[in-house]
PQR file with spaces between the fields and no chain letter, atoms N, CA, C, O and H, PARSE charges and radii, in Angstrom:
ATOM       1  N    UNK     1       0.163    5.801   -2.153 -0.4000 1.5000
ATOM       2  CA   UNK     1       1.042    6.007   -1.029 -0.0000 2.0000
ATOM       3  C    UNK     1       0.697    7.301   -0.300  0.5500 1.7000
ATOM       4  O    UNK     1       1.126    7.482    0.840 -0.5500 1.4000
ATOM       5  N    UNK     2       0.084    8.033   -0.799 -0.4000 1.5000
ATOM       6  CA   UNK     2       0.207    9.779   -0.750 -0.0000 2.0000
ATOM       7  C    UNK     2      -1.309    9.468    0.620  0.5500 1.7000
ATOM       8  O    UNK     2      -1.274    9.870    1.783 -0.5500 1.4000
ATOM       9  H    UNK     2      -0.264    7.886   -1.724  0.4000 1.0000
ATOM      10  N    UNK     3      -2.276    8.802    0.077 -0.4000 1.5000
ATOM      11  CA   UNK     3      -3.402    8.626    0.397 -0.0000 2.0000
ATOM      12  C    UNK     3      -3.034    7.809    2.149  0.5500 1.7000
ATOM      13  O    UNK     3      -3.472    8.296    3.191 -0.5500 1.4000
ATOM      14  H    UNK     3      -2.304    8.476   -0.868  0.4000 1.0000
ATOM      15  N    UNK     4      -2.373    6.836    2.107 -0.4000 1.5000
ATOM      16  CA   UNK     4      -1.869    5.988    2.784 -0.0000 2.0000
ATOM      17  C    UNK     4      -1.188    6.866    4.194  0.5500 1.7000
ATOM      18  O    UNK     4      -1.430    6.694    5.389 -0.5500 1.4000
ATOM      19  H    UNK     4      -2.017    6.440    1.261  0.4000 1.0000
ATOM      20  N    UNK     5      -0.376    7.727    3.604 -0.4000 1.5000
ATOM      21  CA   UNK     5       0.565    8.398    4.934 -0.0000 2.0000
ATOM      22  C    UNK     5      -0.630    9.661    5.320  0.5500 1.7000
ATOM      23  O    UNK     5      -0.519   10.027    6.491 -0.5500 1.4000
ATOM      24  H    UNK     5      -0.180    7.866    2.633  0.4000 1.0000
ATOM      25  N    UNK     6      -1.751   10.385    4.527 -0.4000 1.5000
ATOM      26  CA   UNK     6      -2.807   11.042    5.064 -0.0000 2.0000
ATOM      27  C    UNK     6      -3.236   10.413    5.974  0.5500 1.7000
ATOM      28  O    UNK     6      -3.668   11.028    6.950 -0.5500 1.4000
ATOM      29  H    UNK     6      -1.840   10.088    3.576  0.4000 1.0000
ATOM      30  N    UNK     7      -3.254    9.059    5.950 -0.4000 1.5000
ATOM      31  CA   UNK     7      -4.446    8.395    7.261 -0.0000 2.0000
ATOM      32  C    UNK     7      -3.511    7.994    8.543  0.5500 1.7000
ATOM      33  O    UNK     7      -4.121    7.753    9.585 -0.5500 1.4000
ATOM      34  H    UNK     7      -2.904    8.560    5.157  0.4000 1.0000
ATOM      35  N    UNK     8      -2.211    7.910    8.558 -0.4000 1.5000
ATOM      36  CA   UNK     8      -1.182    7.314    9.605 -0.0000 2.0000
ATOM      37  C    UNK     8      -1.470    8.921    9.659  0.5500 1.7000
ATOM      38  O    UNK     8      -2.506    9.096   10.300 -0.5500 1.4000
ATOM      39  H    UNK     8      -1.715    8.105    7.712  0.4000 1.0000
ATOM      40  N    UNK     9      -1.032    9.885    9.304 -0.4000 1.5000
ATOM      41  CA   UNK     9      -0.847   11.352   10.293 -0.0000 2.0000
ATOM      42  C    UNK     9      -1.968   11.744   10.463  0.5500 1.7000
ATOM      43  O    UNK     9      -2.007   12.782   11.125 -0.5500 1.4000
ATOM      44  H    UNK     9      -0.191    9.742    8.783  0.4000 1.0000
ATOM      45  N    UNK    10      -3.337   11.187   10.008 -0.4000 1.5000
ATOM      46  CA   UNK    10      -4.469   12.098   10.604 -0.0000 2.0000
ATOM      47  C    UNK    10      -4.713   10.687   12.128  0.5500 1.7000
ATOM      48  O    UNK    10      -5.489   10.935   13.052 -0.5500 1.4000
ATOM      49  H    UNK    10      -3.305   10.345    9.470  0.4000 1.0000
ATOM      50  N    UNK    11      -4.238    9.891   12.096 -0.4000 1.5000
ATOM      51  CA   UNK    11      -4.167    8.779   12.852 -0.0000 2.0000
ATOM      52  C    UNK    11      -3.307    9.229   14.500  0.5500 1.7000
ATOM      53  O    UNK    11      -3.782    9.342   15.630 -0.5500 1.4000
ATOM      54  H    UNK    11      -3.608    9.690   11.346  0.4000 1.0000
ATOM      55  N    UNK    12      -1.983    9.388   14.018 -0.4000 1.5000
ATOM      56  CA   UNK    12      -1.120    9.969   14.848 -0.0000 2.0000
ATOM      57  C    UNK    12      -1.383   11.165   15.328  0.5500 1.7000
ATOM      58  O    UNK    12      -1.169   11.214   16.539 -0.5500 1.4000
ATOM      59  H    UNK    12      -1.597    9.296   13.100  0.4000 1.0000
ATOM      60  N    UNK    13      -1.827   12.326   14.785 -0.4000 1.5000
ATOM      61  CA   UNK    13      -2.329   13.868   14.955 -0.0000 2.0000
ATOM      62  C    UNK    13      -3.464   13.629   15.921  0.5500 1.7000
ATOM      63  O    UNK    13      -3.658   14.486   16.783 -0.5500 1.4000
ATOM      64  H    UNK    13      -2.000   12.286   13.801  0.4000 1.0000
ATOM      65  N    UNK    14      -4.477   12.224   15.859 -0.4000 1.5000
ATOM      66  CA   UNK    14      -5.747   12.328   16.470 -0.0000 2.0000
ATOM      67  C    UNK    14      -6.546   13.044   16.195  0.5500 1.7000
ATOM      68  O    UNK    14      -7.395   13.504   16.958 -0.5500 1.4000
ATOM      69  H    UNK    14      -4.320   11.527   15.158  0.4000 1.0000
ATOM      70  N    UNK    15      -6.398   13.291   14.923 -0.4000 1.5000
ATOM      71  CA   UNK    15      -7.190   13.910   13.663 -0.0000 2.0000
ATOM      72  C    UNK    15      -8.541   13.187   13.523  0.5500 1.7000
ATOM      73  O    UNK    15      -9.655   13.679   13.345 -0.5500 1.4000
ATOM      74  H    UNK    15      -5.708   12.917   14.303  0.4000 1.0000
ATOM      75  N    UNK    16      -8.182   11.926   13.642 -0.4000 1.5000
ATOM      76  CA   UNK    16      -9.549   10.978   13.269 -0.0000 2.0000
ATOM      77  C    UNK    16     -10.257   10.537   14.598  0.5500 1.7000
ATOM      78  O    UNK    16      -9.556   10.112   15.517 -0.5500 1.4000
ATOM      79  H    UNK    16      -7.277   11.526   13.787  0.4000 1.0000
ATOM      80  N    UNK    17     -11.964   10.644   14.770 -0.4000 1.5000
ATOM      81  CA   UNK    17     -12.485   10.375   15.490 -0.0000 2.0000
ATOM      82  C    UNK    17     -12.782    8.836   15.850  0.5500 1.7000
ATOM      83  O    UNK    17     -12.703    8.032   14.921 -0.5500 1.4000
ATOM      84  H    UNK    17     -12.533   10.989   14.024  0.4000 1.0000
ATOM      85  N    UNK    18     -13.119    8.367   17.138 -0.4000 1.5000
ATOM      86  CA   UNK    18     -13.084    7.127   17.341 -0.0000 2.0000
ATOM      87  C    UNK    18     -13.885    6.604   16.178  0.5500 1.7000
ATOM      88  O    UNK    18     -13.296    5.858   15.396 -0.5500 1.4000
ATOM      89  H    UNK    18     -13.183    9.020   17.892  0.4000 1.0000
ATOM      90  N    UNK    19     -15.466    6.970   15.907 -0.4000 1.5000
ATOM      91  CA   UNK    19     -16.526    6.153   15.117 -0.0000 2.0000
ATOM      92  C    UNK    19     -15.632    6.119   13.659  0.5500 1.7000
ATOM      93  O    UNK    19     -15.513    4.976   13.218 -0.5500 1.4000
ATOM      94  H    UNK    19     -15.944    7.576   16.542  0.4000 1.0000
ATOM      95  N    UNK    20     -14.981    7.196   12.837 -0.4000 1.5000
ATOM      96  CA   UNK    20     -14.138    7.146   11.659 -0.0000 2.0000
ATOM      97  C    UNK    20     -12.623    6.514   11.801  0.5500 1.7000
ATOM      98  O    UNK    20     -11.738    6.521   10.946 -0.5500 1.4000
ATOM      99  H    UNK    20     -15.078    8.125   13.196  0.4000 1.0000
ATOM     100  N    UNK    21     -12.589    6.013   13.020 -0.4000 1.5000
ATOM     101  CA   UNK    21     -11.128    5.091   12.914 -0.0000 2.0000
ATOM     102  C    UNK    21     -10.892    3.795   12.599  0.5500 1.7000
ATOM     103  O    UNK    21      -9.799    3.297   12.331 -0.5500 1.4000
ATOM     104  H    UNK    21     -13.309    6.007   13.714  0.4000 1.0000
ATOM     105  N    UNK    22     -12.253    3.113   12.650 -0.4000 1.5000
ATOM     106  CA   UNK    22     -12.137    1.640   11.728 -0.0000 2.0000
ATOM     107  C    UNK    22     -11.979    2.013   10.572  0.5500 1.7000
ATOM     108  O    UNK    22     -10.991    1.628    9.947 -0.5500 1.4000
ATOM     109  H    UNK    22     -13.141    3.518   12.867  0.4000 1.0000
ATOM     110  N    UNK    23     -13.022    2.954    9.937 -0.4000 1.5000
ATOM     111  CA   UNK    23     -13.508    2.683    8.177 -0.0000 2.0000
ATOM     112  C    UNK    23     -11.707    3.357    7.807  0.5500 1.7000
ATOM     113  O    UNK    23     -11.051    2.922    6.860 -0.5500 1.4000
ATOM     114  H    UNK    23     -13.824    3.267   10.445  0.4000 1.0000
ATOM     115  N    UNK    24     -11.250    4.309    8.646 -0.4000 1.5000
ATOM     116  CA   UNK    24     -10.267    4.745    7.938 -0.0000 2.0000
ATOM     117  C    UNK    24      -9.007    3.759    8.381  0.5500 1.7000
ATOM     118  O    UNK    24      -8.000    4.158    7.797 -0.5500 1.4000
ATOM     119  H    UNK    24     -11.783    4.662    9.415  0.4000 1.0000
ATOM     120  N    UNK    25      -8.753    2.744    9.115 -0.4000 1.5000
ATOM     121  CA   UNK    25      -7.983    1.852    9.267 -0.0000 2.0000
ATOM     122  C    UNK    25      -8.074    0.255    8.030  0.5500 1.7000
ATOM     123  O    UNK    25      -7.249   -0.638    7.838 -0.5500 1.4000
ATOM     124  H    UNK    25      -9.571    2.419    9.590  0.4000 1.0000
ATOM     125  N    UNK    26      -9.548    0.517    7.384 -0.4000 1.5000
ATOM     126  CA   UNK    26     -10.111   -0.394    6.681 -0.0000 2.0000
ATOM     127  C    UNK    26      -9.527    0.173    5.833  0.5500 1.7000
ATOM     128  O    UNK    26      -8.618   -0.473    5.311 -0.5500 1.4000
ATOM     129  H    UNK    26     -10.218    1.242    7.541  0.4000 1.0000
ATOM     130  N    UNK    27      -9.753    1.472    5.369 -0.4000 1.5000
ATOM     131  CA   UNK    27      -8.996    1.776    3.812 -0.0000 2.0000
ATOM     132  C    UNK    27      -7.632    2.181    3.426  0.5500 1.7000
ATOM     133  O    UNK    27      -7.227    2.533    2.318 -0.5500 1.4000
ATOM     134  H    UNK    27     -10.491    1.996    5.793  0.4000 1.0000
ATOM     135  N    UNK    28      -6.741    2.020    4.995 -0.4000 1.5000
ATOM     136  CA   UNK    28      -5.205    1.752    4.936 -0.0000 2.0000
ATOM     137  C    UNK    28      -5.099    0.368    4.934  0.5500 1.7000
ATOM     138  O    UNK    28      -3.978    0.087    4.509 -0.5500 1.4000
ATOM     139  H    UNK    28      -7.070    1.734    5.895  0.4000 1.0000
ATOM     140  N    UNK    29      -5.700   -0.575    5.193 -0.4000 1.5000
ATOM     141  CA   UNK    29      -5.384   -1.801    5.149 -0.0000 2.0000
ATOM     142  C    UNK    29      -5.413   -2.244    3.616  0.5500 1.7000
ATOM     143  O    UNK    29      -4.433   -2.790    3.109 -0.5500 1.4000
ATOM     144  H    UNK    29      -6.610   -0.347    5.539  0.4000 1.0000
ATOM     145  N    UNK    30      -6.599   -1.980    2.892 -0.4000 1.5000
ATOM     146  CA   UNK    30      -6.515   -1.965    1.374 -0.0000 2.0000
ATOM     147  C    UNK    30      -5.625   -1.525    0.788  0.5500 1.7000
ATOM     148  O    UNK    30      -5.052   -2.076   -0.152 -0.5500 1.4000
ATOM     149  H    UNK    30      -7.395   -1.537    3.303  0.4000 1.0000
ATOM     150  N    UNK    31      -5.355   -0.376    1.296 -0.4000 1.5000
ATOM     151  CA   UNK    31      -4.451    0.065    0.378 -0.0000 2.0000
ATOM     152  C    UNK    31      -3.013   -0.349    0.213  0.5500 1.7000
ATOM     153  O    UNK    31      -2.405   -0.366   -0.857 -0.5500 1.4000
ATOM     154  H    UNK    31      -5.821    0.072    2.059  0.4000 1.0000
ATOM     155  N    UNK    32      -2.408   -0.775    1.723 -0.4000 1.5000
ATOM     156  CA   UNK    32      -1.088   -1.978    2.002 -0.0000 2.0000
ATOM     157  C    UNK    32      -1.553   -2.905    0.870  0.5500 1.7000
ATOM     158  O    UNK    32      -0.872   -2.848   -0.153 -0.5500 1.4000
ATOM     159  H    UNK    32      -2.902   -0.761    2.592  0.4000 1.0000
ATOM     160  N    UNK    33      -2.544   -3.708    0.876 -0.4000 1.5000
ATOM     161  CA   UNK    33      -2.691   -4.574    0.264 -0.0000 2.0000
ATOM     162  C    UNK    33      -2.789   -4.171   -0.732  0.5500 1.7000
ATOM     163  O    UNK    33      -2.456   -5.197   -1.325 -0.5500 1.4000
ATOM     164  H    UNK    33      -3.097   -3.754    1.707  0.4000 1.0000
ATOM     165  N    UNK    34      -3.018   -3.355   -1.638 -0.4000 1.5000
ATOM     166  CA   UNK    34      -3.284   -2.621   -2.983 -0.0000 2.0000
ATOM     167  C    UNK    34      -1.700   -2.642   -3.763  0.5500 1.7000
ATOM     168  O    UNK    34      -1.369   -2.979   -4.899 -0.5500 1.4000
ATOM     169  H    UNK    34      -3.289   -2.522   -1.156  0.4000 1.0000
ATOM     170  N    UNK    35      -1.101   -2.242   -2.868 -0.4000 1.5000
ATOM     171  CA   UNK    35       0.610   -1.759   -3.149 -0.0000 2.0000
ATOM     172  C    UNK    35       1.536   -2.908   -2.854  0.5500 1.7000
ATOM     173  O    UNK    35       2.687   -2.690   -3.233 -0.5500 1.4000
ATOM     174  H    UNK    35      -1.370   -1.968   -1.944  0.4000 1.0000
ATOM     175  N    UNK    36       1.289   -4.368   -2.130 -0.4000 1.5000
ATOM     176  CA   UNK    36       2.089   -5.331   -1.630 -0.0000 2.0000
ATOM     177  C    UNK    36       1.451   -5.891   -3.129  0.5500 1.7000
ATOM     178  O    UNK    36       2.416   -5.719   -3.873 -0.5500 1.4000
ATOM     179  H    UNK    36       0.354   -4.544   -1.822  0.4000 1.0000
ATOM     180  N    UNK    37       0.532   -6.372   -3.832 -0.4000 1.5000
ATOM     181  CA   UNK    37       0.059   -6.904   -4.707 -0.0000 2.0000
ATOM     182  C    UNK    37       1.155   -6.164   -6.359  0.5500 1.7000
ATOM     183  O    UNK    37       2.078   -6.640   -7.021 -0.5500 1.4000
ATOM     184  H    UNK    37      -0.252   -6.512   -3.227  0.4000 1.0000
ATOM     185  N    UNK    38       0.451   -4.962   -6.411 -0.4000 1.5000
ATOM     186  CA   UNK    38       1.886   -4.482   -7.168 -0.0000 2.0000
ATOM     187  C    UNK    38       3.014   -4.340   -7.015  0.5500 1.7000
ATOM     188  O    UNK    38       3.730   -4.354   -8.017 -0.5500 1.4000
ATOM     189  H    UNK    38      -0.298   -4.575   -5.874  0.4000 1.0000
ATOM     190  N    UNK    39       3.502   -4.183   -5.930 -0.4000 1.5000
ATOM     191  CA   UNK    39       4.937   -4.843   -6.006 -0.0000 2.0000
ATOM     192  C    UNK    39       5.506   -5.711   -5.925  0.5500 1.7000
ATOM     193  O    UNK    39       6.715   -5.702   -6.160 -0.5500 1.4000
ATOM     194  H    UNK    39       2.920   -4.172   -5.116  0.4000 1.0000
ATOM     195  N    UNK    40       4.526   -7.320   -5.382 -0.4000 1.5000
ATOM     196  CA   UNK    40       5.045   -8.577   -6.004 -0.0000 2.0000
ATOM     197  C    UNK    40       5.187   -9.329   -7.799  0.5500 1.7000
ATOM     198  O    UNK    40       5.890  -10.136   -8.408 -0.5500 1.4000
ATOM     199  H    UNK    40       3.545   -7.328   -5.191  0.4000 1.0000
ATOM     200  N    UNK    41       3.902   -8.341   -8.060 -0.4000 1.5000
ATOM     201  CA   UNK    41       4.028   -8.310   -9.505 -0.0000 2.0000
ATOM     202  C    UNK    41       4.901   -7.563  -10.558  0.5500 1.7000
ATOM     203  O    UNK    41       4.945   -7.903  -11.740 -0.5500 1.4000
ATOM     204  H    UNK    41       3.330   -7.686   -7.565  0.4000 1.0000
ATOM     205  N    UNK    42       5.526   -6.614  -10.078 -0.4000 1.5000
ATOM     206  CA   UNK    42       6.511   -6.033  -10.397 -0.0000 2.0000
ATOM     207  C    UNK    42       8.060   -6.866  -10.238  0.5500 1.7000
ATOM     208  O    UNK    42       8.862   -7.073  -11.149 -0.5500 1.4000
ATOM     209  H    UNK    42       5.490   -6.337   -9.117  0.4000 1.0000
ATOM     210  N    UNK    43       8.173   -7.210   -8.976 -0.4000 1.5000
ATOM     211  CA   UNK    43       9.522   -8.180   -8.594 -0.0000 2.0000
ATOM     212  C    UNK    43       9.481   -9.202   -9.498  0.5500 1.7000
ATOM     213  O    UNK    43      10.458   -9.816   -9.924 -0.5500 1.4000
ATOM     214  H    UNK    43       7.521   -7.042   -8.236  0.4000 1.0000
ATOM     215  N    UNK    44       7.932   -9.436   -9.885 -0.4000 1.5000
ATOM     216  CA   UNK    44       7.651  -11.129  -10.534 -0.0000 2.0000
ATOM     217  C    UNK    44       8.476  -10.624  -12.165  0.5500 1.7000
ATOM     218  O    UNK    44       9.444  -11.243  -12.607 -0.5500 1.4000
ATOM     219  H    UNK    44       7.138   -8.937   -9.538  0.4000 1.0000
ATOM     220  N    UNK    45       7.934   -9.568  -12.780 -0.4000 1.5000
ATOM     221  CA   UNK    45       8.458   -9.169  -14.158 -0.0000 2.0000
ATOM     222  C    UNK    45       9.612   -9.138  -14.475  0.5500 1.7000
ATOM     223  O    UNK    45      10.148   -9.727  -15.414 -0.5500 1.4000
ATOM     224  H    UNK    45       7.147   -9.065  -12.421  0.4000 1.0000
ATOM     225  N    UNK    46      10.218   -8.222  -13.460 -0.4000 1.5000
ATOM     226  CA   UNK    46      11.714   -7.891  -13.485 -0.0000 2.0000
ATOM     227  C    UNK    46      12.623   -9.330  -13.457  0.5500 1.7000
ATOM     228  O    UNK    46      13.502   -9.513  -14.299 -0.5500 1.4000
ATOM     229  H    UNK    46       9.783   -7.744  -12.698  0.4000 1.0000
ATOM     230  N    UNK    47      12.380  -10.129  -12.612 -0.4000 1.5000
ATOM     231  CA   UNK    47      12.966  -11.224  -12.333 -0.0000 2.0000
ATOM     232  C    UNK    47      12.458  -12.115  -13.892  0.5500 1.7000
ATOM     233  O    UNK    47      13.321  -12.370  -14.732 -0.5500 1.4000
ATOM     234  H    UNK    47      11.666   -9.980  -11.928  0.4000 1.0000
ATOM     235  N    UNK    48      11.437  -12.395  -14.045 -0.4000 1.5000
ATOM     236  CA   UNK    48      11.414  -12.701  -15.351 -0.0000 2.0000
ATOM     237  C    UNK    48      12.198  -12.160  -16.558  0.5500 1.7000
ATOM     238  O    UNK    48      12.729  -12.840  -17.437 -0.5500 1.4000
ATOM     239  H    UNK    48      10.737  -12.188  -13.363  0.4000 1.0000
ATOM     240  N    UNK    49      12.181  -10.793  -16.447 -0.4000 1.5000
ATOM     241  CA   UNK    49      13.298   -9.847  -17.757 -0.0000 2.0000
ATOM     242  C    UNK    49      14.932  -10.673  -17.146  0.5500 1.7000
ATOM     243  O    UNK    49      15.431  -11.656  -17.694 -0.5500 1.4000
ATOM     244  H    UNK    49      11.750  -10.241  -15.733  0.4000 1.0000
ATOM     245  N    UNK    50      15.378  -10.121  -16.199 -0.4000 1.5000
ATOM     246  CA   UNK    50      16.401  -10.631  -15.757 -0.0000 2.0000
ATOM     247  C    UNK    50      17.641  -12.061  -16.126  0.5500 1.7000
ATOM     248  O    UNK    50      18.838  -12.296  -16.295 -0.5500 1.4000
ATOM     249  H    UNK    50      14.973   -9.322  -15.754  0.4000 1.0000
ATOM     250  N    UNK    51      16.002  -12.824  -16.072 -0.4000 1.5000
ATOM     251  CA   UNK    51      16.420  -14.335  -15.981 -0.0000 2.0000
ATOM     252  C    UNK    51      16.025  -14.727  -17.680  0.5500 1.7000
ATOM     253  O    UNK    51      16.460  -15.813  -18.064 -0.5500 1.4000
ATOM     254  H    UNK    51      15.030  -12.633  -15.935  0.4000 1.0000
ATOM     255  N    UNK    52      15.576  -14.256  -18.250 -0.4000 1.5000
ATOM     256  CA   UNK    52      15.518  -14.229  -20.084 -0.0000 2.0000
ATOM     257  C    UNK    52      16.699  -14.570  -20.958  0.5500 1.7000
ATOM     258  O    UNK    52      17.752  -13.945  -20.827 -0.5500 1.4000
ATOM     259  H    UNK    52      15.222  -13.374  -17.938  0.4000 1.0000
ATOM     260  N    UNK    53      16.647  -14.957  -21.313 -0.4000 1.5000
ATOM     261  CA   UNK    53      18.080  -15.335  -22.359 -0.0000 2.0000
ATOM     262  C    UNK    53      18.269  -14.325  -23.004  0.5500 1.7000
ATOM     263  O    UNK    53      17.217  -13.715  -23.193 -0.5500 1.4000
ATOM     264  H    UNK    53      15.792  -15.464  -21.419  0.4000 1.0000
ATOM     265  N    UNK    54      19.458  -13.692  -23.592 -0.4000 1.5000
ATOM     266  CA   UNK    54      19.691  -12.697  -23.874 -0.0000 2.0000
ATOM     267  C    UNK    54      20.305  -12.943  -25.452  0.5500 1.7000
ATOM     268  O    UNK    54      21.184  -13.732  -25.798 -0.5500 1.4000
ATOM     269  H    UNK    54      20.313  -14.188  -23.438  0.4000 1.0000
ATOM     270  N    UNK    55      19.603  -12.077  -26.197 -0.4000 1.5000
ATOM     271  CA   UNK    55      19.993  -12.296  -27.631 -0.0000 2.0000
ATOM     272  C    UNK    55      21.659  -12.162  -28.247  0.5500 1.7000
ATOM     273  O    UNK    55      21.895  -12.357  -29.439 -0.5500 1.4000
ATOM     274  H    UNK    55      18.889  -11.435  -25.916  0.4000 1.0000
């Protein structure tokens, strides 16, 4: 996440140059996708614990 909001404010700041604004839009896009992947798998567990029969 930490990595993620570096590239939106060097983004927003105009920190990042045109030729480095794909590769660094490429490795916020991974990384959404990095973090949407663990947290469907996370929702998936919990909801599994949840829904468990309880001793």
């Amino acid at each position: 996440m930490k990595r993620l909001q570096e590239i939106v404010t060097q983004i927003e700041n105009g920190e990042t140059d045109i030729d480095s604004l794909a590769a660094r839009l490429k490795e916020a896009r991974q990384l959404v996708d990095f973090c949407r992947e663990k947290l469907t798998k996370v929702e998936t567990e919990v909801k599994t614990l949840l829904e468990a029969p309880k001793p």
